[in-house]
C-alpha positions as CSV (number, residue, x, y, z in Angstrom):
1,X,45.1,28.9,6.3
2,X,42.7,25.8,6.8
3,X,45.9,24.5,9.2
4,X,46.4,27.5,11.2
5,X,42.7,28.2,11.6
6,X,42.7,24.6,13.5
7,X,45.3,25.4,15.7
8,X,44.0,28.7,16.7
9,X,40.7,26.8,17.2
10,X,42.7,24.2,19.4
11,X,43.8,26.9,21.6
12,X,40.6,29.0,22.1
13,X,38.6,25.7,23.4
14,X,41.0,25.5,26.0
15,X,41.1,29.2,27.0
16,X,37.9,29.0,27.2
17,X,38.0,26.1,29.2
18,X,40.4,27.6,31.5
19,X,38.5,30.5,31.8
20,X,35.8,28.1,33.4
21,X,38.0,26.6,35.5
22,X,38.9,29.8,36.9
23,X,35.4,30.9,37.6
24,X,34.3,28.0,38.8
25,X,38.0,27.8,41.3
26,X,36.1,31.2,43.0
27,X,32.9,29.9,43.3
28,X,33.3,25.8,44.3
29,X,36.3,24.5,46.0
30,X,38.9,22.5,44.1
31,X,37.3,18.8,43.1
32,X,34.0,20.5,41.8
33,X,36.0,23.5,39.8
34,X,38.3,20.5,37.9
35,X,35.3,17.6,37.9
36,X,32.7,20.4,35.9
37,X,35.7,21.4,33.5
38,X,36.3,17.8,32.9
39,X,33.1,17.2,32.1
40,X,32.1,20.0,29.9
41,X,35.2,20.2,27.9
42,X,35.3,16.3,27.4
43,X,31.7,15.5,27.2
44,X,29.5,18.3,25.3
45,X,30.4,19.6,21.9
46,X,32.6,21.5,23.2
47,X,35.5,19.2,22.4
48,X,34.1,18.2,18.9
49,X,33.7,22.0,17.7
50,X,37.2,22.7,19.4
51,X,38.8,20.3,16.6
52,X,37.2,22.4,13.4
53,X,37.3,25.8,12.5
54,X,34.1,27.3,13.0
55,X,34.0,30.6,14.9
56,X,31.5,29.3,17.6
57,X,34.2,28.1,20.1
58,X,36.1,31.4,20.0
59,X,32.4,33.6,20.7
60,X,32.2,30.8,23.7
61,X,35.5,31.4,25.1
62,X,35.6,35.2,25.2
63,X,31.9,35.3,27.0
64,X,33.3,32.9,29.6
65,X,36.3,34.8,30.1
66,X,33.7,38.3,30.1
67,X,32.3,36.3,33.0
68,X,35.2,35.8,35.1
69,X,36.7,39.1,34.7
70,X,32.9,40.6,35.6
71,X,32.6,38.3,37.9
72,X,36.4,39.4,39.6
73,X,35.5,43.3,39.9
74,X,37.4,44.0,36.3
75,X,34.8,45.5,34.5
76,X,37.7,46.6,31.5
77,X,38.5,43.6,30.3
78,X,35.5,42.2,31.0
79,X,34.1,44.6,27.9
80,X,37.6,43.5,26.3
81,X,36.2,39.9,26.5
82,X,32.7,40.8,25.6
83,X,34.2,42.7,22.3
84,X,36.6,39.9,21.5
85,X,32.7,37.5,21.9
86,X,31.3,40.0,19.4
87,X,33.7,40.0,16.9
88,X,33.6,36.1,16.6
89,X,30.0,36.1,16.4
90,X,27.5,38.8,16.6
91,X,25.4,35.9,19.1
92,X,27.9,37.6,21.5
93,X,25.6,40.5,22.2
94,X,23.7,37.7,24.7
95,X,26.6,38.7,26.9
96,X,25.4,42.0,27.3
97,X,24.0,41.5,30.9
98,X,27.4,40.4,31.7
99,X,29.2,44.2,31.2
100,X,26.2,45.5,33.0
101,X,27.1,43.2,35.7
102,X,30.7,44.0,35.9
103,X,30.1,47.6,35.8
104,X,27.0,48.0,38.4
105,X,26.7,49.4,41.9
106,X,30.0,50.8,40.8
107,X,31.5,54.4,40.5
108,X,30.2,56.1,37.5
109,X,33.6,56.6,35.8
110,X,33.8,52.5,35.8
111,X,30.7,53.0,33.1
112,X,33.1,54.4,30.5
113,X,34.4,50.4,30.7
114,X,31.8,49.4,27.9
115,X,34.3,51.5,25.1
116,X,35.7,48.5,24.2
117,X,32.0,47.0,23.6
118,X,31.0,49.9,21.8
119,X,34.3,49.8,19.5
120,X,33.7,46.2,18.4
121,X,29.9,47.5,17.6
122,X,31.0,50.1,15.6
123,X,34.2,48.4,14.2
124,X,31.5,45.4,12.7
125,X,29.0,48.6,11.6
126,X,32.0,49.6,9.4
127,X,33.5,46.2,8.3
128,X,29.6,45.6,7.1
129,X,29.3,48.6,5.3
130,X,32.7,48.7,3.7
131,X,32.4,44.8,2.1
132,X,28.4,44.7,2.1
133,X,27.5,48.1,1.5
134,X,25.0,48.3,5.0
135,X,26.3,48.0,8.4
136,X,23.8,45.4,8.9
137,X,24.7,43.2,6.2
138,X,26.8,40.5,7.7
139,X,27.2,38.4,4.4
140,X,24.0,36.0,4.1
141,X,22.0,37.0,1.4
142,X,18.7,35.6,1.9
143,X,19.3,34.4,4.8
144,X,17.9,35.3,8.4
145,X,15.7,34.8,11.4
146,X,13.2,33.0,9.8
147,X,12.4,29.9,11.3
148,X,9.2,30.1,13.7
149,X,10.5,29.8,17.1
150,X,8.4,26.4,18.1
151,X,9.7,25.0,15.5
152,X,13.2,25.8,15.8
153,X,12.8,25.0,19.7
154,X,11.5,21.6,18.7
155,X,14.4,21.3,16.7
156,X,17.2,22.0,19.4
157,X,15.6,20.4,22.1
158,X,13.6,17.1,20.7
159,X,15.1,16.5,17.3
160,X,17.3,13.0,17.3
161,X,20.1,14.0,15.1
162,X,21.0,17.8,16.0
163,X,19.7,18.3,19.4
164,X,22.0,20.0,21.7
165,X,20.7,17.8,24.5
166,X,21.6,14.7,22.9
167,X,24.8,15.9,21.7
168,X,25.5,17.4,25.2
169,X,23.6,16.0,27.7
170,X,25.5,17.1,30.4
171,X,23.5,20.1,29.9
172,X,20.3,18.6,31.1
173,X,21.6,19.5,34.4
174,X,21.4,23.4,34.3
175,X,17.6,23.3,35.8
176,X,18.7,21.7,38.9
177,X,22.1,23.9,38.7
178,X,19.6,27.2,38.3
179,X,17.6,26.2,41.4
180,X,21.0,25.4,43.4
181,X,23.3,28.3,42.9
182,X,20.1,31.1,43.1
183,X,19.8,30.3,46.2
184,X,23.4,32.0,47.1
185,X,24.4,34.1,43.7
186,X,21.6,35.3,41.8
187,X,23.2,38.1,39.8
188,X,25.3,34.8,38.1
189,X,22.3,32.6,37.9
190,X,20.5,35.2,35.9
191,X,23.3,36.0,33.6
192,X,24.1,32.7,32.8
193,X,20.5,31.8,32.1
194,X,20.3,35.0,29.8
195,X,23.0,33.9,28.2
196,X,22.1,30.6,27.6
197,X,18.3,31.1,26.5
198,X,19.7,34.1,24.5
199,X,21.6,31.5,22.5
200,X,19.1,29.3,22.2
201,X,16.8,31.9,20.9
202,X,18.6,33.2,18.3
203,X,19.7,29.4,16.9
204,X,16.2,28.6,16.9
205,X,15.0,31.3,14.9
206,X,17.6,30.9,12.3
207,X,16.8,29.8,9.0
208,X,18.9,26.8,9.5
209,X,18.9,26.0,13.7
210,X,20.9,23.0,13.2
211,X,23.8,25.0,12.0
212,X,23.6,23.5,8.3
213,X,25.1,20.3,7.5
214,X,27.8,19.9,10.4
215,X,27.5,17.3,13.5
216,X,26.3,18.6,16.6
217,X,23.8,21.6,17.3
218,X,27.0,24.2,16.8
219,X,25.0,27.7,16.9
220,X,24.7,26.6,20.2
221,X,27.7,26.1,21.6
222,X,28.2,29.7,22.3
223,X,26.6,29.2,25.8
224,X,28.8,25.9,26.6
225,X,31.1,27.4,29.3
226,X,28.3,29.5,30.4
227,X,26.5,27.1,31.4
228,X,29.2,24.8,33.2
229,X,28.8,27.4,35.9
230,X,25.3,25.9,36.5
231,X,26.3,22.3,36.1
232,X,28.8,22.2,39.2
233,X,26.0,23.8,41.3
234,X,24.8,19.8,40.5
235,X,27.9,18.5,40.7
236,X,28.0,20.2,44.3
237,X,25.2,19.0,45.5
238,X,25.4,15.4,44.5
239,X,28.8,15.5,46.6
240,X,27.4,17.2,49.6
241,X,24.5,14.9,50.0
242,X,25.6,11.9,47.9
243,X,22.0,11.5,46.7
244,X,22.3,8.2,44.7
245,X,19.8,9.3,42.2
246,X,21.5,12.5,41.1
247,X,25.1,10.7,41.4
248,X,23.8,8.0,38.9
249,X,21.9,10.8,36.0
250,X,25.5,12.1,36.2
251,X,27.2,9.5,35.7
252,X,24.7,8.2,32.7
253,X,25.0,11.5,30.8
254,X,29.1,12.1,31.4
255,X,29.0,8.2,29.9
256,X,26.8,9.4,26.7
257,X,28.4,12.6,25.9
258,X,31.5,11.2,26.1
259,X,30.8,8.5,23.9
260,X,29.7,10.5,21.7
261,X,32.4,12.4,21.6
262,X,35.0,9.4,21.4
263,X,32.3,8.4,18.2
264,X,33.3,12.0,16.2
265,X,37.2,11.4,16.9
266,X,37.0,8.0,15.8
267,X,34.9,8.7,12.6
268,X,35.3,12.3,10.8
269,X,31.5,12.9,10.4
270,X,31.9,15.0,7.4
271,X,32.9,11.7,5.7
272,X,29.7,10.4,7.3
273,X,27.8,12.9,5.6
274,X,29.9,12.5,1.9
275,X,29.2,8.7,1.8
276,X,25.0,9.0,3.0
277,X,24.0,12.5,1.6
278,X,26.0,11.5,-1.9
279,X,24.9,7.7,-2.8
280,X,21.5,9.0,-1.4
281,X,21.0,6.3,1.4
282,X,19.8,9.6,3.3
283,X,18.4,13.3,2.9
284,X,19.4,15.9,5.2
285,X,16.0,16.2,6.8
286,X,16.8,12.0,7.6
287,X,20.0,13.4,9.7
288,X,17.5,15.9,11.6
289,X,14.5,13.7,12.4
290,X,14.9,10.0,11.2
291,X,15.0,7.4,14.1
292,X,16.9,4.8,11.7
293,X,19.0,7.8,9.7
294,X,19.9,11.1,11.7
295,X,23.6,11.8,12.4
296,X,24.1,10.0,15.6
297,X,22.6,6.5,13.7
298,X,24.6,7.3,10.6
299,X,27.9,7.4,12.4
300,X,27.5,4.9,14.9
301,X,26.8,2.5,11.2
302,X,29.6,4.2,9.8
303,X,32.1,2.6,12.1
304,X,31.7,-0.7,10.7
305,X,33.8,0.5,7.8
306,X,36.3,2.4,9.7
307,X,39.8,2.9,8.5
308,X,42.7,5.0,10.0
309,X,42.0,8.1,7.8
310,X,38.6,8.6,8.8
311,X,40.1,9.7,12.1
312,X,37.8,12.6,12.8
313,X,40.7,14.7,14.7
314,X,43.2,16.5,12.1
315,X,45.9,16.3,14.6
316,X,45.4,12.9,15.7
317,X,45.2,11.9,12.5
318,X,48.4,13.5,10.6
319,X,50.2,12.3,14.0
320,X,49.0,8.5,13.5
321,X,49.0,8.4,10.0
322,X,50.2,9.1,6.2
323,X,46.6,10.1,4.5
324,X,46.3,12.4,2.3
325,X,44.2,15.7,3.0
């Protein structure tokens, strides 16, 4: 199960990148529409989550794809998408905007297109109350949206161990994408910023915004492919007026994310956090906030004793060598 799960995972972070690619092919010309791809699937968290099995990548995908089809004049499977979002993760709903967009200005029968939407709702109403006994009981007991929202902001955006912008820092290019593509779509540039605060919102006010004890910011990687439309309005723009300021912040943060990312192949950080959190060389608040002892510091330390089976990729991994689970 834990196998399959992988490889389904595998495969939905490269829908969802092709989904980008295809959005971004109707907006930008060629270079731009395979450059952003490149550098969101290769240099965010988009690769790293895309090797586990946590359910964030598939919710990602399916918005992406929502987008496109919107985005295209197919306001069915555009809901389709929006439903398939849902039923990964309920932070799907961010994506409502986008089956409003697919369906507006349009003839009223095109309305009955949110079905789909409103089947997933109802379909997760029911799943809820049949294992949990209330339809809005999605399984964490004592859990929920408790973190003050500073707070959890602070977290996501200035913490050195789980912020998304450290993890991704391609991503520090959606402002100046925001101000460049407004200017000629601003139906997209809306949506894609609702999408992406939306996400940030809700991971913030979580009881745990870093997503628990995983690498990377993950409740955030939802609005990954969402916000690659905004990054190649940057990408455009460097090209077009080969700015030598703008060229070079690219280049620095393509280099640090995918370093980053090359780090979490190399090194499985689970075995990171085994090795620190169990000999108690660090607390999990350390892998949050520390300077000396968040995640990124712990694995870069952990390489010194690397070995072939910390391999962080399963597939890579099994292909390279004989270790045991």
């Amino acid at each position: 199960g834990a196998r399959f799960a992988l490889a389904v995972n595998a495969l939905l972070g490269a829908f969802g990148m092709t989904m980008l690619f295809l959005l971004l092919g109707s907006l930008y010309d060629l270079p731009i529409a395979i450059l952003t791809t490149l550098l969101i699937g290769l240099t965010t968290d988009w690769w790293y989550e895309s090797q586990i099995f946590y359910l964030e990548v598939g919710a990602g995908a399916f918005l992406v794809a929502s987008l496109w089809f919107a985005h295209k004049g197919h306001a069915w499977l555009s809901s389709a998408m929006l439903a398939a979002s849902l039923l990964f993760r309920p932070v799907g709903i961010v994506g409502l905007p986008i089956c409003l967009y697919a369906v507006w200005k349009k003839k009223p029968a095109s309305w009955f297109a949110v079905l789909p939407l409103i089947a997933a709702v109802l379909f997760l109403a029911l799943y809820n109350y049949e294992r949990f006994r209330s339809p809005f009981d999605f399984g964490y007991a004592g859990e929920g949206f408790t973190t003050p929202l500073l707070s959890g902001l602070a977290l996501l955006f200035l913490s050195p161990g789980h912020s998304f912008l450290v993890f991704s820092p391609v991503l520090l290019l959606t402002p100046i994408g925001a101000s460049l593509l407004w200017k000629s779509h601003r139906d997209l540039t809306l949506i894609c910023l609702f999408v992406i605060a939306g996400c940030v919102v809700i991971a913030a006010l979580w009881h745990s915004p870093e997503g628990g004890k995983v690498w990377v910011s993950r409740l955030v990687v939802p609005a990954i492919p969402t916000a690659g439309v905004l990054v190649a309005a940057a990408l455009e723009r460097a090209r077009s007026t080969r700015m030598p300021v703008l060229i070079g912040l690219i280049a620095v943060l393509a280099c640090w994310g995918f370093s980053l990312q090359i780090v979490s192949v190399l090194q499985d950080p689970a075995i990171t956090l085994q090795n620190t959190i169990g000999n108690g060389s660090a607390t999990v608040a350390d892998t949050i906030w520390s300077p000396a002892r968040n995640w990124v510091a712990l694995e870069l330390r952990a390489l010194g004793s690397w070995q072939p089976c910390n391999i962080g990729s399963y597939a890579i991994r099994t292909l390279l060598t004989h270790c045991g689970p």
